[in-house]
C-alpha distance (Angstrom), angle and dihedral (degrees) to the residues before:
residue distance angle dihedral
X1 . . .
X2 3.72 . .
X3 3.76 142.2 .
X4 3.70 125.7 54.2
X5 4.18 102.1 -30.5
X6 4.15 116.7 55.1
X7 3.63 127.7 169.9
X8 3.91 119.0 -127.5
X9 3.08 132.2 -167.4
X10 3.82 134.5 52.6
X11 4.09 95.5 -95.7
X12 4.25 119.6 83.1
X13 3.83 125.8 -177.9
X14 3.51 115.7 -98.0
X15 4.03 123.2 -131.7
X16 3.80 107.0 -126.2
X17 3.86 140.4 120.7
X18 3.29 111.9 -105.8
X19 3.63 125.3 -105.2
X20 4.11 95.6 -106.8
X21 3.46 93.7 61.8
X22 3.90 97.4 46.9
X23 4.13 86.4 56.3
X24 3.53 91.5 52.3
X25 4.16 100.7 50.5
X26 3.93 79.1 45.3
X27 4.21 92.1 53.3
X28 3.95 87.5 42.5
X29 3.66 91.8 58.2
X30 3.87 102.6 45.6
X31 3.88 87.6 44.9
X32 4.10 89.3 56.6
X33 3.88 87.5 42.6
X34 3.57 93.6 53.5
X35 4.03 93.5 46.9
X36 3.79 89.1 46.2
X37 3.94 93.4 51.5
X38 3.63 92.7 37.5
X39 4.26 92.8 49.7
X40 3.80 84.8 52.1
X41 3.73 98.6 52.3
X42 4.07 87.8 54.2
X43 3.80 90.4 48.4
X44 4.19 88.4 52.7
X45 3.56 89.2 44.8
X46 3.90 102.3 52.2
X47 3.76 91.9 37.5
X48 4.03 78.0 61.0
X49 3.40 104.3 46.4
X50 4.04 94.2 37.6
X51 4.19 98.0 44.7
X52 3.88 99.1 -104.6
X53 4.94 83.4 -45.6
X54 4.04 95.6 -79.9
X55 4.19 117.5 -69.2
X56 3.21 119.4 3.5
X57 3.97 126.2 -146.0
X58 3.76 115.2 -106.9
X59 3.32 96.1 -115.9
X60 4.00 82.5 61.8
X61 3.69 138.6 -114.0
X62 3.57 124.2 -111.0
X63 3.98 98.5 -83.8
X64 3.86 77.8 61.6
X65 4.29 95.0 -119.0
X66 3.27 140.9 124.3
X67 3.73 125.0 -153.1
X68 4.28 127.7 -155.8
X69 3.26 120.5 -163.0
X70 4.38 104.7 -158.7
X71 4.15 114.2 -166.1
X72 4.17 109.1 -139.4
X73 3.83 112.7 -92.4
X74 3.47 113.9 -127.3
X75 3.90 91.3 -116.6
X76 3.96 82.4 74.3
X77 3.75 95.0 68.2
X78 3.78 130.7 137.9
X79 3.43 129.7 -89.6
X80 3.88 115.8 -76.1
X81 4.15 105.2 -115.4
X82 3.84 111.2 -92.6
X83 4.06 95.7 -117.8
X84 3.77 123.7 166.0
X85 3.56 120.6 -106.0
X86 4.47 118.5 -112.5
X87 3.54 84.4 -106.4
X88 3.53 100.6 61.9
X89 4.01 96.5 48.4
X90 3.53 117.1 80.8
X91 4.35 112.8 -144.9
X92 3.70 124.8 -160.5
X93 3.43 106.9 -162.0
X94 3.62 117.5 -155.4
X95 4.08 133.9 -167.0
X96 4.18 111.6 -132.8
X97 4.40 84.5 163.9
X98 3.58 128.5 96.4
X99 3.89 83.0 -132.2
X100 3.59 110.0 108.8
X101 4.22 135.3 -127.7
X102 4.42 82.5 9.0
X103 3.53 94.5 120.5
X104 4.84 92.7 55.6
X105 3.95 82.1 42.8
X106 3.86 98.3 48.6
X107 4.09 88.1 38.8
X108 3.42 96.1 47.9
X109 3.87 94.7 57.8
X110 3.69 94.7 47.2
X111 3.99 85.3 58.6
X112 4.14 82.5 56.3
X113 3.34 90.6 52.7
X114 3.96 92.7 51.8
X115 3.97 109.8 -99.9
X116 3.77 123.9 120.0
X117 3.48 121.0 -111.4
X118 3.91 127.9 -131.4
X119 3.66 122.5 172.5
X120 3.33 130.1 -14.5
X121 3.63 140.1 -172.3
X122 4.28 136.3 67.0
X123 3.59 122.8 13.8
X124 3.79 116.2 -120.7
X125 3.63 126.9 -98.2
X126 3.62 96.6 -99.0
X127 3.99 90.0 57.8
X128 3.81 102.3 28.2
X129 3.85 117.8 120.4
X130 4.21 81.4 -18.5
X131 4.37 90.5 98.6
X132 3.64 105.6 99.5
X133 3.66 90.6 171.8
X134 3.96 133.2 61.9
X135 3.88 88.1 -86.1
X136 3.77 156.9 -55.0
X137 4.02 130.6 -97.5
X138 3.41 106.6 -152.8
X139 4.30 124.3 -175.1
X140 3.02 149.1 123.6
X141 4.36 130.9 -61.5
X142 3.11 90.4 -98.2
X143 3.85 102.1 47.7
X144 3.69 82.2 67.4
X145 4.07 99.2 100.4
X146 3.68 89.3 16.6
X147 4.26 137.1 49.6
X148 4.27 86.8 3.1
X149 3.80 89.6 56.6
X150 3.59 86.5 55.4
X151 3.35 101.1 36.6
X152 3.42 93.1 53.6
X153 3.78 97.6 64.2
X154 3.86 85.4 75.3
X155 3.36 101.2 52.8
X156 4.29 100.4 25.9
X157 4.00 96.6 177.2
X158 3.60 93.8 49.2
X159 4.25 118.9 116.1
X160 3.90 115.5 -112.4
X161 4.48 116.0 -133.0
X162 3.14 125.5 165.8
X163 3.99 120.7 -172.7
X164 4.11 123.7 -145.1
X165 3.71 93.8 -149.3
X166 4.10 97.7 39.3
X167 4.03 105.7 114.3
X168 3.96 130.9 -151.5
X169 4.31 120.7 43.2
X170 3.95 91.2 -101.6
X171 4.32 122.7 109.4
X172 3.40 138.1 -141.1
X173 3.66 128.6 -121.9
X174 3.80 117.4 -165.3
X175 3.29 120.1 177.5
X176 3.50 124.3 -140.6
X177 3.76 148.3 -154.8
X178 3.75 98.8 -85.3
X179 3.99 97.0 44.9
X180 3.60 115.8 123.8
X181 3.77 104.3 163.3
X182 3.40 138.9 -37.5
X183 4.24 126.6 -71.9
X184 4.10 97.3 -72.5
X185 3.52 99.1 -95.0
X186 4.05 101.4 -117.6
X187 3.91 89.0 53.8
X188 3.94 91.2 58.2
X189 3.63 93.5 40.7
X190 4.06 81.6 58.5
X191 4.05 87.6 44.6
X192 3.75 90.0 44.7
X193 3.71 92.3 57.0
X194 3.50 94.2 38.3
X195 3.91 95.8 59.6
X196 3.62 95.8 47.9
X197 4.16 95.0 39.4
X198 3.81 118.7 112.5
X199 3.88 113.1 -106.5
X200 3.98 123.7 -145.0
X201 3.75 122.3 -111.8
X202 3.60 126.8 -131.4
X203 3.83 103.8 -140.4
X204 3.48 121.6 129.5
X205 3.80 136.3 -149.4
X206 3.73 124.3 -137.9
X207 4.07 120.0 -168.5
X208 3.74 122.3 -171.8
X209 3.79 116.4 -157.5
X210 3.56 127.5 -167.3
């Protein structure tokens, strides 16, 4: 090298970083792996404890799932109630009026409308003239949730008993002071079908995908 300045010797400087600086990038880059590894492991762990946090997007969430939540369809309904039919339950129906010949006319159109018909004629002493209402359904226990259900969609105003010593499947109709007719016959129909109609559940199915 020429001019005023020339180096002597047989030792030159050498062009590298020095060794502090080197440890320090190094110390930087283990701390940020550390954090990075460590902020993972927290993520896997509430994902587990929390059931991948709700809904994810469907794009996906960091646990890398997506959840669907799916509402029953009303094809998956319960079971319609096992009731018998009007022509398996047997009626007597019974006058508790003063008004003559009600007890043949009020029989004779439940027999139309597809029950069987037992006995018919006066109430007994313990119900005669003593019906305030349009009647009494009378049966068995364990007509209870079966033939006075559907009896009762004839006559929809009409008091439920059942008696613990009564013997024999058939019911008693007695008709009381207020009765005017029987339920008008499309409107039980509709109650008819309505009692024994299946009725949707509200479950719900969830599905996680990952």
């Amino acid at each position: 090298m020429g001019g005023k300045y020339r180096i002597t010797g047989d030792k030159y400087p050498r062009m590298r970083p020095s060794r502090r600086r080197g440890r320090l990038v190094v110390v930087v880059v283990a701390c940020g792996a550390v954090l990075g590894v460590g902020g993972w492991g927290t993520m896997q762990l509430i994902d587990v404890f929390t059931g991948g946090g709700g809904t994810a997007s469907a794009a996906g969430s960091g646990s890398g799932c997506t959840t669907k939540t799916a509402k029953a369809s009303p094809a998956a309904a319960a079971s319609p109630a096992v009731l018998p039919a009007p022509a398996q339950i047997t009626v007597n129906v019974f006058n508790a009026t003063t008004r003559g010949g009600l007890a043949k006319t009020t029989a004779d159109e439940l027999k139309k409308r597809g029950f069987k018909i037992g006995q018919v004629g006066n109430a007994s002493k313990e119900y005669d003239k003593k019906v305030p209402g349009a009647g009494v359904l009378l049966g068995p226990a364990a007509s209870l949730n079966t033939s006075l259900p559907v009896l009762a969609t004839q006559l929809t105003t009409a008091e439920r008993r059942t008696d613990a010593a009564r013997k024999g499947p058939a019911i008693d109709l007695i008709l009381g002071n207020s009765f005017t007719a029987l339920t008008a016959r499309p409107e039980a129909t509709r109650s008819l079908t309505a009692l024994t109609a299946p009725h949707p559940t509200a479950t719900t199915t969830t599905k996680k995908h990952c």
